[in-house]
C-alpha positions, 0 to 999 in steps of 0.5 A: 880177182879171178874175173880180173885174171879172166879179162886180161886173158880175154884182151890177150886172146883178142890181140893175139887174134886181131895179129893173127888176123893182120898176118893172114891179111898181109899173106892174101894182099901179097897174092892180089897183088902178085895175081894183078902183076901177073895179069898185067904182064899176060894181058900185055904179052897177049895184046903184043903177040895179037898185033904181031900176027895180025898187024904188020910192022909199021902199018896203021889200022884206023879205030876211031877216025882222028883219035886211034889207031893200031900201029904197030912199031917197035921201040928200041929205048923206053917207055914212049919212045924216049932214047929210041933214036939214041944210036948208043951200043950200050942202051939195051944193056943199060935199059935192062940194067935199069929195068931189073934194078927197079924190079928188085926194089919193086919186089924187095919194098912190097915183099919185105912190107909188112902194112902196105896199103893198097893203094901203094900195093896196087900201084906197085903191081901195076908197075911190077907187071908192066916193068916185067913184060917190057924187060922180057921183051928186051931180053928177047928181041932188043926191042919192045912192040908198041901198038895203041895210037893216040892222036889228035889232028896232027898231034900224036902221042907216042906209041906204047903198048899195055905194059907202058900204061900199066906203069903209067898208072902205077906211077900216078897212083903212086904220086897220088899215094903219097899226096893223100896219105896220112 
């Protein structure tokens, strides 16, 4: 009897550490995921800062001959130029609307989570950190600055910057997520 007392109290005990376990886990990949948010949003207001002080607005340095350039632009709407020629008052109001809308939910589903898998984990902080540099540079200027020029031939691919890739991929990983997830 004494033994079968003894295993149970061993199975409760390894459960108790597989769940303590478990908590310390989640605990850590929330400061991953929060370090590559903020790795993301530094990396891109540096790069954005870079350009600034070394490329003047509108000009064109050439990288690789007939595929990128440093452009320097400013965006007034969305990611990849979308609405930036909407003539629209309101559009800044209603960007930064949006943008904060989208980081609440960001923040409320990775926080509140308590088995995120990491690809999801990533793919948000991705999204997270890209979301938060543009807003901030919405708030502060109306505008955001685009730099890196893809083109091929005659065909030129918007204008964006590190934030606009960072929530690109995020969004890709994301889709990925949900196709491959069991």
């Amino acid at each position: 009897m004494n033994r079968l007392a003894d295993c149970r109290d061993a199975a409760a005990n390894t459960e108790n550490m597989a769940e303590d376990l478990t908590a310390r886990v989640n605990r850590i990949s929330r400061w991953v995921y929060i370090a590559i948010a903020a790795v993301v949003f530094a990396g891109d207001q540096a790069t954005k800062t870079m350009v600034e002080s070394a490329i003047p607005l509108h000009a064109v340095v050439p990288v690789i001959p007939h595929f990128f350039n440093l452009a320097r632009t400013q965006n007034p709407g969305a990611a990849f130029g979308l609405f930036s020629d909407a003539p629209a008052p309101w559009k800044t109001g209603l960007l930064i609307a949006v943008s904060v809308l989208l980081l609440v939910s960001i923040i409320s589903v990775v926080w509140k989570s308590r088995k995120i898998q990491w690809e999801a984990g990533v793919a948000l902080s991705l999204i997270l950190g890209g979301a938060l540099s543009n807003l901030l540079d919405r708030l502060r200027y109306g505008h955001v600055t685009d730099f890196l020029d893809f083109y091929l031939k005659n065909y030129h691919w918007f204008t964006f910057n590190l934030a606009d890739s960072a929530i690109v991929v995020g969004a890709g990983f994301l889709v990925i997520h949900m196709f491959t997830a069991e």
